[in-house]
C-alpha positions as CSV (number, residue, x, y, z in Angstrom):
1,X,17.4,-52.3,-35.3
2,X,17.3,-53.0,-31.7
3,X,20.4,-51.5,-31.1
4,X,19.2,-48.5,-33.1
5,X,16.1,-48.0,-30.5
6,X,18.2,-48.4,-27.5
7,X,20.8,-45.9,-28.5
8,X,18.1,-43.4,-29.7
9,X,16.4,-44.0,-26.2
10,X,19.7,-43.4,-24.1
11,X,20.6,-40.7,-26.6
12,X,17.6,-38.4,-26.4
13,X,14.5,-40.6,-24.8
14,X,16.1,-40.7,-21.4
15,X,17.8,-37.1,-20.8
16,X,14.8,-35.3,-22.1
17,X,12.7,-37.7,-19.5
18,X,15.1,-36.7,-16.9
19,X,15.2,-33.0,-17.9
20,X,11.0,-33.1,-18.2
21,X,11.5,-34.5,-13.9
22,X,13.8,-32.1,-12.9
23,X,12.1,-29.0,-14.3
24,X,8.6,-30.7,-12.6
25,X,10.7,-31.5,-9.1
26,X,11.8,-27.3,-9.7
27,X,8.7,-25.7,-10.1
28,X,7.4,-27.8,-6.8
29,X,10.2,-27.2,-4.9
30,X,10.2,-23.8,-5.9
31,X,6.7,-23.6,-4.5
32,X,7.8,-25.3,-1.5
33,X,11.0,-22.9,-0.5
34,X,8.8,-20.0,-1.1
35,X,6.8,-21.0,1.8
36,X,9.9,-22.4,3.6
37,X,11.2,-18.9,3.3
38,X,8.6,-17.2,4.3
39,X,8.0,-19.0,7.5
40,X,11.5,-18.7,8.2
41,X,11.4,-14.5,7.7
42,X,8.0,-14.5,9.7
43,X,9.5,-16.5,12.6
44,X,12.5,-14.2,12.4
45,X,10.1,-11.7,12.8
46,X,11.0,-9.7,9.8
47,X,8.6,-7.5,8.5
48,X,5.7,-9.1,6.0
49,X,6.8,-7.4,3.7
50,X,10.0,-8.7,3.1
51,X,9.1,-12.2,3.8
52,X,7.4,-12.3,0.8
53,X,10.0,-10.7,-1.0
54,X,12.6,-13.5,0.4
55,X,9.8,-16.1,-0.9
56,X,9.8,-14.8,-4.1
57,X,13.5,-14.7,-4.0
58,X,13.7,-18.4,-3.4
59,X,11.6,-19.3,-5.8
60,X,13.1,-18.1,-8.6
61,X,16.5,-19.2,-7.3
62,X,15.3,-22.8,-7.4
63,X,13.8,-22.6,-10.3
64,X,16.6,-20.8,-12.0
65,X,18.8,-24.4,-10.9
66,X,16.4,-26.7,-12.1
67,X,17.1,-25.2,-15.7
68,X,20.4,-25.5,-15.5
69,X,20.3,-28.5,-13.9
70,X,18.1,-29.8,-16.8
71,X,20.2,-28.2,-19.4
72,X,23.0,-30.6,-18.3
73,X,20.8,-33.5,-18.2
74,X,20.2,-33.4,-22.4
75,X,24.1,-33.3,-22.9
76,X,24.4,-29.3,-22.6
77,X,27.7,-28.0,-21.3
78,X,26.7,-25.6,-17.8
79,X,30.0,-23.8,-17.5
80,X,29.3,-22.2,-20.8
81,X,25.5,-22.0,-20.5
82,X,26.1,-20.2,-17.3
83,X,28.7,-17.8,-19.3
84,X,26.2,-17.2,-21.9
85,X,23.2,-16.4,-19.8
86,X,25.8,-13.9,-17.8
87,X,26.4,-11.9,-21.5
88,X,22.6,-12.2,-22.1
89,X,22.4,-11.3,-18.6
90,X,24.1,-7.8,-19.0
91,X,22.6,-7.3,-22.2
92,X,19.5,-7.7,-20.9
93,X,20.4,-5.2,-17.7
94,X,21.5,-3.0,-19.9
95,X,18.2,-3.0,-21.9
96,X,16.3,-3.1,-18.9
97,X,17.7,-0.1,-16.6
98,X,14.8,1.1,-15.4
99,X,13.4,-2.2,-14.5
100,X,16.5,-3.2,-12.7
101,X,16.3,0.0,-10.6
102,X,13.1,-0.9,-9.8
103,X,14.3,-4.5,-8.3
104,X,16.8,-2.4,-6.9
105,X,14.3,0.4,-5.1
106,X,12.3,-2.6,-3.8
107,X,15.4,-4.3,-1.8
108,X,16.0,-0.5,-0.4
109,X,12.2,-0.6,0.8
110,X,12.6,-3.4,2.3
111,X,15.8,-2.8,3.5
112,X,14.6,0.8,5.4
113,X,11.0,-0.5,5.9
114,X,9.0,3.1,5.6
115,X,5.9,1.2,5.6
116,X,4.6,-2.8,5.7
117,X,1.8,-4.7,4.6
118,X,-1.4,-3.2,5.8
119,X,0.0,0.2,6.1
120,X,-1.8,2.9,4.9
121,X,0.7,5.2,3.0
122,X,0.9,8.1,0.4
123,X,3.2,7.6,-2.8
124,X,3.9,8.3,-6.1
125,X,1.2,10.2,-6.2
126,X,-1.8,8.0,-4.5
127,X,-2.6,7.0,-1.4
128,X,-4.0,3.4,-0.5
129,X,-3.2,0.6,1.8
130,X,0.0,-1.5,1.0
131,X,-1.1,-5.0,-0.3
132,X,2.1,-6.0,-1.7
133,X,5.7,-5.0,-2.4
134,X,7.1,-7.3,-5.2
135,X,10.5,-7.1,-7.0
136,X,9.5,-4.2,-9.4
137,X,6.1,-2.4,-8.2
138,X,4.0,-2.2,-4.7
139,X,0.4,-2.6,-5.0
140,X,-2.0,-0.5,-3.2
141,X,-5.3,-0.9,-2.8
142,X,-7.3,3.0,-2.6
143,X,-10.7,3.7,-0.2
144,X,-12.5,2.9,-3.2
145,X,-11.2,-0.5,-3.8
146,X,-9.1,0.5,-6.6
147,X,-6.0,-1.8,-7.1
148,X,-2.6,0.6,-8.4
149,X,0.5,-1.0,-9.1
150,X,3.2,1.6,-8.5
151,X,6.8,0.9,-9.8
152,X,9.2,1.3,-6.8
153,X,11.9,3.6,-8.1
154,X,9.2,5.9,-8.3
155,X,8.3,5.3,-4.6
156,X,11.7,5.4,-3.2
157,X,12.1,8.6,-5.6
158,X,10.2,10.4,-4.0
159,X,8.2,11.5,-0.5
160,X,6.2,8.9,1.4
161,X,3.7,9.8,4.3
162,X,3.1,6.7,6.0
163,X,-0.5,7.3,7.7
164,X,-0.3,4.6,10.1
165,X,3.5,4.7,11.5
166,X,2.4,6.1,14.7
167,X,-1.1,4.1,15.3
168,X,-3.6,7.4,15.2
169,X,-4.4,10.2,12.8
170,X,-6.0,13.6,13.6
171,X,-9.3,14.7,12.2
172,X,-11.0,17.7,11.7
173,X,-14.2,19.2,10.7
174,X,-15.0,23.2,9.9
175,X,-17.9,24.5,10.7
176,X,-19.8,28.4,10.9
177,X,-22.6,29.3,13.2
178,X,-24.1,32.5,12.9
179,X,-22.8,35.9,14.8
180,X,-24.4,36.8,18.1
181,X,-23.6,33.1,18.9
182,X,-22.2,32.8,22.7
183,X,-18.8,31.6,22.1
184,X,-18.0,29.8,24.9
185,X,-21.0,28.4,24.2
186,X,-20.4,26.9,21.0
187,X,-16.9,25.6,21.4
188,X,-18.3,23.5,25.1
189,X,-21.1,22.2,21.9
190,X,-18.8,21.3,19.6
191,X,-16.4,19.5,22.3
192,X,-18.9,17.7,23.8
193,X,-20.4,16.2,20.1
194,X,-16.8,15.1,18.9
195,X,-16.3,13.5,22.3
196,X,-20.0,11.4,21.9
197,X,-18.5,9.2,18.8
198,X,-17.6,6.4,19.8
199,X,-14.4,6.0,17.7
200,X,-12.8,9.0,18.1
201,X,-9.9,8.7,21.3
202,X,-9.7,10.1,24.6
203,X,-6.1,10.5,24.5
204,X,-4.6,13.2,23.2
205,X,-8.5,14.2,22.8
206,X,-11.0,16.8,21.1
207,X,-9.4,20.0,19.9
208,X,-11.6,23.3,19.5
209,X,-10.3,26.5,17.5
210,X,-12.1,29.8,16.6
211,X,-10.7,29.6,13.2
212,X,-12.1,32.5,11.5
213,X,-14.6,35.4,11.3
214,X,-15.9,34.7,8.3
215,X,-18.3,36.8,5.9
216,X,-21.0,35.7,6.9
217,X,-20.2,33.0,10.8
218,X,-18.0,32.7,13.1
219,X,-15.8,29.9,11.7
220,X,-15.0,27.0,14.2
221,X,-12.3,24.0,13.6
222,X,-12.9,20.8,15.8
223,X,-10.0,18.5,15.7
224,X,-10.0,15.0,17.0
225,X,-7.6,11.7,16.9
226,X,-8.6,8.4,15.9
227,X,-7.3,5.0,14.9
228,X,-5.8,4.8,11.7
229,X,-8.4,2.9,9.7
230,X,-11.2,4.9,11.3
231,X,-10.9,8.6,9.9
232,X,-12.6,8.6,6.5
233,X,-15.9,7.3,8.6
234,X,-15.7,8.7,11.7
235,X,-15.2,12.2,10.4
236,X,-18.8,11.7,8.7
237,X,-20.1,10.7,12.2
238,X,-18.5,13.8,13.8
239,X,-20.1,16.1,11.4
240,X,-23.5,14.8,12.1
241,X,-22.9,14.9,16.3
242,X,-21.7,18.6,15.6
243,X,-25.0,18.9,13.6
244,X,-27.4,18.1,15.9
245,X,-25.4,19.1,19.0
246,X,-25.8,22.8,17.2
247,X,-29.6,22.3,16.7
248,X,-30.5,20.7,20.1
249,X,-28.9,23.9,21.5
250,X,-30.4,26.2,19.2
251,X,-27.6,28.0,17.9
252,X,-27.9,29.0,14.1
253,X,-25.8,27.6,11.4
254,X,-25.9,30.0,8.2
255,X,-26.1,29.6,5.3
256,X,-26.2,31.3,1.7
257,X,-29.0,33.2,0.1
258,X,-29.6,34.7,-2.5
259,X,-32.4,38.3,-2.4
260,X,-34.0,38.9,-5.8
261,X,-35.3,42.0,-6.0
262,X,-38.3,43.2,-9.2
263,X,-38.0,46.5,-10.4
264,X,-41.1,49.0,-10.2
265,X,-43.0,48.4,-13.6
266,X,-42.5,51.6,-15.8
């Protein structure tokens, strides 16, 4: 009986403990050469970006040895495990072409680099800030904190603007003042109020065009440069210096009305 127990525990007791250790010791050094990885990208001074996707590289790969490392412990053969996860393998690929060209869009990304973490880019058809590009989608996050997973064949498919490559974006703001209006006049008012926000930039500064005669104003543009981050708020703040820079100097901004007229009773 004795010998019954102890061959049952070396049997199938002991490899299954050792398999159950080896698969614990892979997911925490999986964990731990994700990190390693990263640090090692970030010190290399590789772009975010890709230092997470090297991370998540590594932890897979470590995990992906543990298994078969743990297979071997409970008497399985590697060689032809590793032969049958290869057919599995292409059957899966197969199966899953437009993931893999996914996986494969996001190793071009990174690869090119057309934008990094933090950067604020249009894609697939949205625009947000980059939070994350993973191994089969990049996550955005919009102005109004809406999170959008994109698949990246359909980034690298397509056209990306990248709104904060070149550190500054230009502004602009429309607006009509009424004819008779000095000219001159108005575009020195309008100059002057897009140069009194704080956030918009001195250099390559504020931009004034006579855009239009409109139906009823004389349509002006003002165009101005600001940080990358700062447009969506200072281009409310311009609109209300160009407000009150028009009123303080009396000069008339129209606008629409409507003339009802009563017919003669009959």
């Amino acid at each position: 009986m004795e010998s019954q127990i102890a061959e049952f525990m070396s049997v199938w007791i002991h490899p299954l403990a050792e398999a159950a250790l080896l698969i614990a010791a892979g997911f925490w050094g999986s964990g731990l050469a994700g990190k390693i990885a990263v640090r090692m990208a970030r010190n290399a001074k590789l772009s975010e970006a890709l230092a997470r996707f090297l991370g998540q590289a590594a932890r897979y790969l470590v995990l992906a040895v543990a298994f078969i490392t743990a297979a071997s412990a409970v008497g399985l053969e590697t060689t032809s495990l590793v032969a049958l996860l290869g057919s599995a393998g292409i059957a899966v690929g197969l199966a899953l072409q437009g993931s893999l060209s996914h996986f494969a869009s996001g190793v071009m990304l990174l690869l090119f680099r057309p934008f990094d973490i933090d950067d604020r880019i249009t894609a697939g058809g949205h625009t947000g800030v980059v939070q994350e590009v993973g191994l089969f989608a990049t996550t955005l996050t919009t102005p109004t904190h809406e999170t959008i997973f994109i698949p990246n064949g359909t980034i690298s498919g397509g056209s990306i603007v990248n709104h904060t490559r070149r550190g500054v974006l230009r502004g602009s703001v429309t607006v009509g003042v009424a004819y008779g209006a000095d000219v001159e006049a108005v575009m020195a008012v309008l100059k002057q109020a897009a140069e009194s926000v704080d956030a918009v930039l001195d250099d390559p500064g504020v931009g004034i065009a006579f855009a239009d005669l409109g139906a009823s104003s004389l349509d002006f543009t003002v165009f101005f440069h600001v940080p990358p981050t700062e447009l969506f708020a200072t281009t409310g703040s311009v609109r209300k210096a160009i407000y009150d820079g028009l009123n303080d100097a009396g000069i008339d901004i129209p606008y629409q009305t409507i003339m009802v007229q009563q017919a003669a009773a009959g």
